[in-house]
C-alpha positions as CSV (number, residue, x, y, z in Angstrom):
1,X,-96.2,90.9,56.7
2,X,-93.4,88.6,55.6
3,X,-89.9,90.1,54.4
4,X,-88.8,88.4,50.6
5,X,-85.3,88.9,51.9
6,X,-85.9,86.6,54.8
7,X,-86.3,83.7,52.1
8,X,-83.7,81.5,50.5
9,X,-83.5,81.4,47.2
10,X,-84.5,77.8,45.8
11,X,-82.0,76.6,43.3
12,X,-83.7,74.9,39.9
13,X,-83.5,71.4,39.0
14,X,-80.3,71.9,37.2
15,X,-78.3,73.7,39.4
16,X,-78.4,71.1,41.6
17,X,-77.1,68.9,39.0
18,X,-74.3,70.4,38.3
19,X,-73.3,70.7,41.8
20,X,-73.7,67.0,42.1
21,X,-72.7,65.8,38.4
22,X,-68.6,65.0,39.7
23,X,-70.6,63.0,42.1
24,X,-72.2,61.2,40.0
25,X,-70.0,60.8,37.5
26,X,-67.5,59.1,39.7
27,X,-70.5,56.7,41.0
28,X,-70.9,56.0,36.8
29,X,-67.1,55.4,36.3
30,X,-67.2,53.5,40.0
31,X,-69.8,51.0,38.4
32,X,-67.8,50.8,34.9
33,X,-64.6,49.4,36.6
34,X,-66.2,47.2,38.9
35,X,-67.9,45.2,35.9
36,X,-64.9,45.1,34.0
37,X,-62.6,43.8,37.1
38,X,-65.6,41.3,38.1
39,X,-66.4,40.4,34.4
40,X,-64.4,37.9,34.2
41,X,-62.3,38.5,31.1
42,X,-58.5,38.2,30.9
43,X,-57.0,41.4,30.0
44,X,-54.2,40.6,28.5
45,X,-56.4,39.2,25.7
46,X,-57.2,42.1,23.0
47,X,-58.4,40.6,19.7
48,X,-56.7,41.2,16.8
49,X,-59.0,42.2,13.4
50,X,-56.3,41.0,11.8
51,X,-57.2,36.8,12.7
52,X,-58.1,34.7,9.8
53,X,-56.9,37.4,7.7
54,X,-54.2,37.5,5.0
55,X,-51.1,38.8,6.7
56,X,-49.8,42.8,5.7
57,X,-47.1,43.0,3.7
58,X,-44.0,43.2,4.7
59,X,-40.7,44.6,3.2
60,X,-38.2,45.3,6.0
61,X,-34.3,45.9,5.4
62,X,-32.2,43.2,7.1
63,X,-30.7,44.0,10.1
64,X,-27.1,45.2,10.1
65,X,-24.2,43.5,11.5
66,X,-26.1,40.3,11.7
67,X,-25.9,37.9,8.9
68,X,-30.0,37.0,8.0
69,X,-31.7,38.1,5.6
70,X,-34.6,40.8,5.5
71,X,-37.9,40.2,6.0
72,X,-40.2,40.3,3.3
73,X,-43.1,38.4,1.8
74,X,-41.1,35.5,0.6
75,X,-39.2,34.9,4.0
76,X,-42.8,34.0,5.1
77,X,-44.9,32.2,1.6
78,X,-45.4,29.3,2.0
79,X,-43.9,28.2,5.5
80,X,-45.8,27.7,8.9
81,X,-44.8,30.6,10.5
82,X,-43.9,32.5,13.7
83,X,-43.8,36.4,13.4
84,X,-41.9,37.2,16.5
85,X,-41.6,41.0,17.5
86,X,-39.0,42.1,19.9
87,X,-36.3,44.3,20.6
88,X,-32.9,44.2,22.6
89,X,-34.3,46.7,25.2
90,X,-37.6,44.7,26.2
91,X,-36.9,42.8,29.1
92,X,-39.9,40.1,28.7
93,X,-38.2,39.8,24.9
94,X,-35.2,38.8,27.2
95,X,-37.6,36.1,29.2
96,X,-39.0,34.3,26.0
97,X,-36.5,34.6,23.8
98,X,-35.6,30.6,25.3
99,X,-38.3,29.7,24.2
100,X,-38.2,30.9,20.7
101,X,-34.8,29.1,21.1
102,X,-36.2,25.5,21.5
103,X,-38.7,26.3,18.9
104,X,-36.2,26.7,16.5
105,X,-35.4,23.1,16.8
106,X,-38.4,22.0,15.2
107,X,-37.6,22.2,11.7
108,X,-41.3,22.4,10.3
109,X,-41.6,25.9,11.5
110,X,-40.2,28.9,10.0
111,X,-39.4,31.3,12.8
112,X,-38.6,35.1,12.1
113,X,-38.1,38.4,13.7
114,X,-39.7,42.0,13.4
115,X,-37.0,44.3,15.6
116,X,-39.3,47.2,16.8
117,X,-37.8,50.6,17.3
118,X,-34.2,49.4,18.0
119,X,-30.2,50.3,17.7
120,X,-29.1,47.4,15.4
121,X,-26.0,47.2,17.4
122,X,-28.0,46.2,20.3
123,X,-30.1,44.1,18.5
124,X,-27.3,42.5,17.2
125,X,-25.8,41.8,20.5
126,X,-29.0,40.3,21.7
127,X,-29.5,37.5,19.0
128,X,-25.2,37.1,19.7
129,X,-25.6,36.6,23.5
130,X,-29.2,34.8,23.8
131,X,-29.1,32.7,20.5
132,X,-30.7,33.0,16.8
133,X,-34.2,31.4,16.5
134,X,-34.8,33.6,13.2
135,X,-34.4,32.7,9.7
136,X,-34.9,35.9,8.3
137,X,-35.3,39.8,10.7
138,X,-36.2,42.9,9.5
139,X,-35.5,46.2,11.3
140,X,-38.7,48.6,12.0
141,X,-37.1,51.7,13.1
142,X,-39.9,53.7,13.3
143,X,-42.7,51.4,13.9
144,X,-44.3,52.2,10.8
145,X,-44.9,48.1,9.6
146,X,-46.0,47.1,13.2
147,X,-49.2,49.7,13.3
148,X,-50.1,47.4,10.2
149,X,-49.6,44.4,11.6
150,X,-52.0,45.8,14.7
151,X,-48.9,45.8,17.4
152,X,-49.6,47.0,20.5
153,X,-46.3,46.3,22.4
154,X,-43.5,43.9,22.8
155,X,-43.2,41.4,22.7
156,X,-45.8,40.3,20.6
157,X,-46.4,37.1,18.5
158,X,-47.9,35.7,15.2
159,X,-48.7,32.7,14.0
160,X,-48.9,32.9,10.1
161,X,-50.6,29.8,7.9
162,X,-48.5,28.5,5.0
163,X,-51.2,30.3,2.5
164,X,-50.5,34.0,4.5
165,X,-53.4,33.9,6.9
166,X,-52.6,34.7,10.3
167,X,-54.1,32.4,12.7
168,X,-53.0,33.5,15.8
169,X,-51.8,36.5,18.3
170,X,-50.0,35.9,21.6
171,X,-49.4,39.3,23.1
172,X,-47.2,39.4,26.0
173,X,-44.1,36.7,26.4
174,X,-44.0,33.2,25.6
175,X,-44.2,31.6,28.9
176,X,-44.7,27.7,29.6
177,X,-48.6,27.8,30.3
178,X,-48.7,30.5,26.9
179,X,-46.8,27.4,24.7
180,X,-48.5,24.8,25.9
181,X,-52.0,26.1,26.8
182,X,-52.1,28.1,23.8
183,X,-49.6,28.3,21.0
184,X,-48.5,24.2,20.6
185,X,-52.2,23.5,20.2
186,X,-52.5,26.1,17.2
187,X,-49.0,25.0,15.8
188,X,-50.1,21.1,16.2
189,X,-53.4,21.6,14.3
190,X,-51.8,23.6,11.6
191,X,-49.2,20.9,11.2
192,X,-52.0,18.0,11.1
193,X,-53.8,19.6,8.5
């Protein structure tokens, strides 16, 4: 005669998954990172809804102790522009803000400034110590315009068609492989057209 207490009890089906689920879950998540890393995509690159659409509105006060104006619609109708968004504590702002220099130069762009969540004092000091590429900056205090212009960091750049369409997003610093790999090509082709 056999004793039932002598027996283990068999667990079901589903207690056996949840003792193993974290195991499999981290196999699933394992998986998922390995085909993003091995996938082959850049991930700096995050597309932008907002290409080969008209640009937001903008209406941003001036920033103080700086003599430009504010930026607004009509800083930007009608002008092959770059939207340029930076700030005085950024330090990649710091690295391509040379480049946005020697940009400047070329008189058949219109280069302006959105100052994200900055002191104006500092951001006054910047544009003193580095140099003015901008013909017109407005001051985002709170970050309220860039969430409409689909902003994700600093620095961050726009390119913006003469009829208000933005053509082009460079996110990250303008660095020599970014200008000539990326952005001269869109600038030449809008200025051919």
């Amino acid at each position: 005669m056999s004793d039932n207490n002598d027996q283990k009890p068999q667990r079901s089906f589903f207690q056996k998954l949840i003792v193993f689920s974290p195991l499999i879950i981290f196999g699933a998540l394992a998986v998922f990172f390995y085909l993003q890393l091995t996938s082959g995509r850049n991930a700096q690159v995050l597309p932008s809804v907002l290409i080969g659409e008209k640009a937001p509105s903008i209406d941003l006060p001036a920033l103080e102790r700086f003599d430009l104006p504010a930026l607004n619609d009509e800083a930007i109708k009608g002008k092959l522009t770059l939207l340029n968004v930076w700030a005085s504590w950024c330090v990649p702002c710091r690295q391509e803000h040379p480049y946005l220099v020697d940009l400047a130069k070329d008189e058949r762009l219109n280069i302006v400034g959105l100052n994200y969540k900055d002191k104006p004092f500092n951001a006054a000091q910047f544009l003193t110590g580095l140099g003015n590429p901008y013909t017109a900056v407005g001051v985002d205090s709170t970050g309220e315009a860039t969430i409409d212009w689909g902003v994700y960091g600093v620095p961050e750049t726009f390119i913006i068609s003469p009829d208000g369409t933005i053509i082009y997003k460079h996110i990250g610093p303008i660095t020599d492989a970014a200008l000539a790999d990326k952005i001269m090509p869109v600038l030449e082709a809008e200025l051919a057209k």
